[in-house]
C-alpha positions in Angstrom: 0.0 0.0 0.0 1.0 3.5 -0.7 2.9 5.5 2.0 0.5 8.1 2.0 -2.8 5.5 1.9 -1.6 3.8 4.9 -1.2 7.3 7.0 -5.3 7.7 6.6 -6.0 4.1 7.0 -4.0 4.3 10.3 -6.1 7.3 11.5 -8.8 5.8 10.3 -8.7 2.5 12.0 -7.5 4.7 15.4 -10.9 6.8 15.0 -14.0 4.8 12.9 -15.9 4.1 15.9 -15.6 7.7 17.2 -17.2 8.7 13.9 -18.9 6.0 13.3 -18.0 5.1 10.0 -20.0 2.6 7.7 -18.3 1.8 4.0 -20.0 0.0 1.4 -18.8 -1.0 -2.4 -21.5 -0.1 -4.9 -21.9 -3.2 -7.9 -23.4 -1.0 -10.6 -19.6 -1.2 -11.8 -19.5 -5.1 -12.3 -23.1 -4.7 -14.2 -21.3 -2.5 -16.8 -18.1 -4.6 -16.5 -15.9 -1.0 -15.8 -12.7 -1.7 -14.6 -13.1 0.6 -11.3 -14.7 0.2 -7.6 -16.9 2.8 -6.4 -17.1 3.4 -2.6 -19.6 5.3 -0.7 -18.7 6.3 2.9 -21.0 7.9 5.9 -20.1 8.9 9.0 -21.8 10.4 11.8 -20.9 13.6 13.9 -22.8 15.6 15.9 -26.0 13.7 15.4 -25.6 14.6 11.9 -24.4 12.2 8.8 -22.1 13.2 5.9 -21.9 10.9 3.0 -18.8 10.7 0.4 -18.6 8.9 -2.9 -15.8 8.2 -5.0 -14.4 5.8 -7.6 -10.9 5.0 -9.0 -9.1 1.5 -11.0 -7.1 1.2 -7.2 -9.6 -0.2 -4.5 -7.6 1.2 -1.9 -7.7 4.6 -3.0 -11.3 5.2 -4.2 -11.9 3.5 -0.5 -9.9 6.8 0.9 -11.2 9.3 -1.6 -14.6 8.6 -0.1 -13.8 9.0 3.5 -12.2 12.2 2.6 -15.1 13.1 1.1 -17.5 13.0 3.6 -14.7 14.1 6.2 -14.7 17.1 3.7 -18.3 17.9 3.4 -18.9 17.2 7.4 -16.9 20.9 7.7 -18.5 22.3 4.8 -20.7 25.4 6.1 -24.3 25.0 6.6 -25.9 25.9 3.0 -23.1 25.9 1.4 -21.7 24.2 -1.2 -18.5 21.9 -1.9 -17.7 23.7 -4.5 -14.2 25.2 -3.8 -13.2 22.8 -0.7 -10.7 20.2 -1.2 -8.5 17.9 1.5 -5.6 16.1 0.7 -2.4 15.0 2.4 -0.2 17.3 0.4 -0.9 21.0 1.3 -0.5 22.1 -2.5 -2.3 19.3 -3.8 -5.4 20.4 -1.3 -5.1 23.6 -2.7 -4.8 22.9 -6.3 -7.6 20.8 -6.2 -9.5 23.3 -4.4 -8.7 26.0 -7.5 -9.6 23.2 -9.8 -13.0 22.5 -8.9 -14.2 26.3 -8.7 -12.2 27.3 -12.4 -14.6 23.8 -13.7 -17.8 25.3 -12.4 -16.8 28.8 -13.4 -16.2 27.8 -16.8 -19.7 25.6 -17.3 -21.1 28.8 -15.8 -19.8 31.3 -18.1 -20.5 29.3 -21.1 -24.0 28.5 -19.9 -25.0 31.3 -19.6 -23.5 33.5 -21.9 -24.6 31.3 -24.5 -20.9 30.0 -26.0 -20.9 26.5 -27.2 -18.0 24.0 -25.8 -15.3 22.7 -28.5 -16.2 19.1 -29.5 -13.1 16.7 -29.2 -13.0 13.1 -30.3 -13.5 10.3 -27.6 -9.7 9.3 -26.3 -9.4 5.7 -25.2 -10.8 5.3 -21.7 -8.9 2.3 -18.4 -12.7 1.2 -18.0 -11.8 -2.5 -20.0 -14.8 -4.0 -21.9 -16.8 -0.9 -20.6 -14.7 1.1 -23.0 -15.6 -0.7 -25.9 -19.0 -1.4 -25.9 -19.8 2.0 -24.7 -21.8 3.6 -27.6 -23.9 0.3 -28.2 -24.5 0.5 -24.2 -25.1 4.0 -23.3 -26.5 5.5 -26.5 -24.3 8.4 -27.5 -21.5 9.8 -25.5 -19.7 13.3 -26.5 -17.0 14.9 -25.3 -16.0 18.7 -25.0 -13.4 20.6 -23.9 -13.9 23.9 -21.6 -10.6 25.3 -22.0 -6.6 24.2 -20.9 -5.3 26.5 -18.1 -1.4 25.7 -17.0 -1.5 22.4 -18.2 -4.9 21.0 -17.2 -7.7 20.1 -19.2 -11.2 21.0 -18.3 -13.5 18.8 -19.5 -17.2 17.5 -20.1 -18.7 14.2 -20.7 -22.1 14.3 -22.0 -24.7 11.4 -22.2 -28.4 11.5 -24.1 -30.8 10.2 -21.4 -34.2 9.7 -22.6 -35.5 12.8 -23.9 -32.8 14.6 -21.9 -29.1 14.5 -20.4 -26.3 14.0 -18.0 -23.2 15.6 -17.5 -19.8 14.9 -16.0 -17.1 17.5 -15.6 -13.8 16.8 -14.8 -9.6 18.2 -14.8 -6.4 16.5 -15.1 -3.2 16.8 -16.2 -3.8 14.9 -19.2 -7.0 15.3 -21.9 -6.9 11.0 -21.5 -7.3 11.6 -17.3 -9.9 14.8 -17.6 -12.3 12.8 -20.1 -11.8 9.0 -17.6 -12.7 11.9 -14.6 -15.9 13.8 -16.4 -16.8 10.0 -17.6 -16.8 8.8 -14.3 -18.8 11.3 -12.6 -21.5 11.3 -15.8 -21.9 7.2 -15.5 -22.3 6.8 -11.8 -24.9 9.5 -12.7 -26.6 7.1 -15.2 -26.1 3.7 -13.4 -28.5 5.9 -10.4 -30.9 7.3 -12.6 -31.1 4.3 -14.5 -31.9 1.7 -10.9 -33.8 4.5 -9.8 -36.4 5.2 -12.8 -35.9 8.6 -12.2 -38.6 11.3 -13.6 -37.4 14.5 -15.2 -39.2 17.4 -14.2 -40.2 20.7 -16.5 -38.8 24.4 -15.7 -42.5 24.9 -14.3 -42.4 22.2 -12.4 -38.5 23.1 -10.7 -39.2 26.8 -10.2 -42.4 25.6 -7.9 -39.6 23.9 -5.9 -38.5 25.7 -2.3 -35.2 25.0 -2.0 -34.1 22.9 -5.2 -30.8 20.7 -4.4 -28.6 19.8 -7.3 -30.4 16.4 -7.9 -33.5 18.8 -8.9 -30.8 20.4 -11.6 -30.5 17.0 -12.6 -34.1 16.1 -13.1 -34.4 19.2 -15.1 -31.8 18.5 -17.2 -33.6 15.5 -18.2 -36.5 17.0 -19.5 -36.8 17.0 -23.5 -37.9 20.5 -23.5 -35.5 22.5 -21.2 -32.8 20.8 -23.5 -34.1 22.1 -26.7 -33.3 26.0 -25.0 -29.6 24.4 -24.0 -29.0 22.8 -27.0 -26.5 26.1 -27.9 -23.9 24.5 -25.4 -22.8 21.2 -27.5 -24.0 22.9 -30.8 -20.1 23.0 -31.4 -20.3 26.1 -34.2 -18.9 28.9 -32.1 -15.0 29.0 -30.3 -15.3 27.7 -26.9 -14.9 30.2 -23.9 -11.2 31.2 -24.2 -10.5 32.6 -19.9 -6.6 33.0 -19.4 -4.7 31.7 -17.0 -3.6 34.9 -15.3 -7.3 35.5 -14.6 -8.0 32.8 -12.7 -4.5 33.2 -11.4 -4.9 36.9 -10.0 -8.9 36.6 -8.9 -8.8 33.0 -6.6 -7.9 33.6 -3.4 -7.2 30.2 -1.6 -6.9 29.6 2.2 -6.9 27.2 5.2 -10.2 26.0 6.5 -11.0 24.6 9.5 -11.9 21.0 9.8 -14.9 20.3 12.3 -14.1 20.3 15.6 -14.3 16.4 16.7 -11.8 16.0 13.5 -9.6 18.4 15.2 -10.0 16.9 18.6 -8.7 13.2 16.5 -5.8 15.1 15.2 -7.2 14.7 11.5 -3.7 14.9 9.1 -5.2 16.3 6.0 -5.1 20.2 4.6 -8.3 21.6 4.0 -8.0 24.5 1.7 -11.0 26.5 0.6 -10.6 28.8 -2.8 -12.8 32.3 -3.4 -13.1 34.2 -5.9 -15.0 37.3 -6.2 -14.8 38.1 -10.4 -16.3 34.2 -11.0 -19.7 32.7 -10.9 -20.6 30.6 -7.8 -22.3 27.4 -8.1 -26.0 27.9 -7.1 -29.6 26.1 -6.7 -32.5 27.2 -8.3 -33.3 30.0 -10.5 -30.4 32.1 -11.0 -30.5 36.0 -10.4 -28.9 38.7 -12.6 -27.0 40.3 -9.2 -25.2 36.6 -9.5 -23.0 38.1 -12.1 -22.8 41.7 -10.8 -18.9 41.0 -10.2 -18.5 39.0 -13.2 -17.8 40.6 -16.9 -19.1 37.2 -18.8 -18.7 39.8 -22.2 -16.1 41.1 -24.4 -17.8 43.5 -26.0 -18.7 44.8 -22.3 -22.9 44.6 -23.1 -24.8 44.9 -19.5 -25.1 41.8 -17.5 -29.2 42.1 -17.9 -31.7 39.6 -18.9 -31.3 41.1 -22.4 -27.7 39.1 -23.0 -28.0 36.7 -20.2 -29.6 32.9 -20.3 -31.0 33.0 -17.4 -32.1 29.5 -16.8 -31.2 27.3 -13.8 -27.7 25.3 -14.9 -28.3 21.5 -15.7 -25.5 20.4 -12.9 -26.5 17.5 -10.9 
């Protein structure tokens, strides 16, 4: 086992019963014959439960990723959002991964709803084994597009046809190969849910009735045949993708320590938890966006008025 594996699984094993910890393997992945495990991970603190899911080809690690997880989102603020939070071992790795996930959401944002298309790239081979090949007869139709490459990291996005709507997957690596395997990922655990499930889309009507819409209601939406047909602009592939320099992302994220719940402190927790800000970028939101959500945010070269004139103002189809 990896150095760095065996340090959490030491804490872990010192502390599971103090958080009462539960792990269990999900088998939508030998269904599909992907060569992955998928973990999901809950634990219990302060009378409340957190719950982290993650995948990966090592057992051992995707294991770990999901206790992080839900170690992660057990310090997340109260009606807030993961979006921006990361924990790792490696203090730069925590906070890279932290930048990472708010430049991926900034970028779907900006697109979304200033009405650019993504670039269309060609499928790269995928580590899923006989789930690679068979993947078009199995799931449909699977596209892939790039959001942009910012100091060496692809940001992608994995889409899927669903019925009469969609699902989505975002991811960023290192390598194009690595993004598309991350945004894959994330899109087919979607699917294998959705599809055990017999999930229901619902219609814009139907999700602006909704109090306080969660992300899973973005996801019903986004399977509704009708709400795609005023999206379809974003995969229509005929205009340049979003093109946001690094030095902006650079100069406007602002990324700092966090602090870890208290009973994690009190059980000497060894991960970084960095949280990144930003001011100048769109935050991932629930339910019906506002136009004072972009009041810091210039989404247009040509400097037209954030207003309900330029912007698409639907709710995002993020799950």
């Amino acid at each position: 086992m990896r150095s760095d594996l065996k340090l959490i699984y030491d804490w872990v094993d010192q502390n599971y019963r103090h958080l009462n910890l539960h792990i269990k393997q999900l088998d939508w992945t030998k269904k599909y014959g992907a060569n992955i495990f998928d973990f999901e991970s809950s634990i219990e603190i302060d009378n409340s439960v957190f719950i982290g899911r993650s995948a990966d080809f090592c057992k051992e690690l995707a294991i770990v990723k999901s206790i992080v997880e839900a170690l992660e989102r057990s310090s997340v603020p109260a009606n807030s959002t993961s979006s921006g939070f990361a924990a790792h071992l490696d203090e730069k790795l925590a906070s890279l991964k932290a930048k990472n996930e708010l430049i991926e959401h900034d970028l779907f944002l900006r697109s979304f709803h200033s009405k650019k298309s993504f670039k269309k790239i060609t499928r790269p081979e995928l580590r899923f084994g006989k789930f690679n090949s068979d993947i078009d007869k199995c799931f449909q139709k699977v596209d892939f597009y790039l959001m942009n490459i910012l100091d060496g990291f692809y940001f992608t996005i994995a889409r899927i046809r669903f019925n009469d709507g969609i699902i989505l997957g975002i991811g960023s690596e290192y390598t194009i190969e690595k993004s598309c395997e991350k945004s894959f990922l994330e899109l087919i655990r979607k699917f294998s849910y959705y599809k055990k499930s017999q999930v229901k889309s619902i219609t814009l009507a139907e999700f602006s009735l909704i109090c306080n819409p969660t992300f899973f209601d973005h996801g019903l939406l986004a399977l509704n045949g009708d709400y795609n047909e005023m999206i379809t602009f974003l995969f229509d592939d005929r205009e340049l993708f979003l093109k946001n320099d690094f030095q902006f992302y650079s100069s406007t994220i602002f990324v700092s320590d966090y602090t870890w719940n208290h009973r994690l402190i009190d059980l000497n927790i060894p991960l970084y938890l960095k949280r990144a800000e930003s001011d100048k970028m769109i935050k991932l939101y629930t339910g019906i966006p506002k136009v004072e959500y972009f009041s810091n945010v210039n989404l247009f070269a040509h400097n037209s008025k954030n207003d309900d004139t330029h912007l698409m103002l639907l709710p995002h189809p993020i799950a």
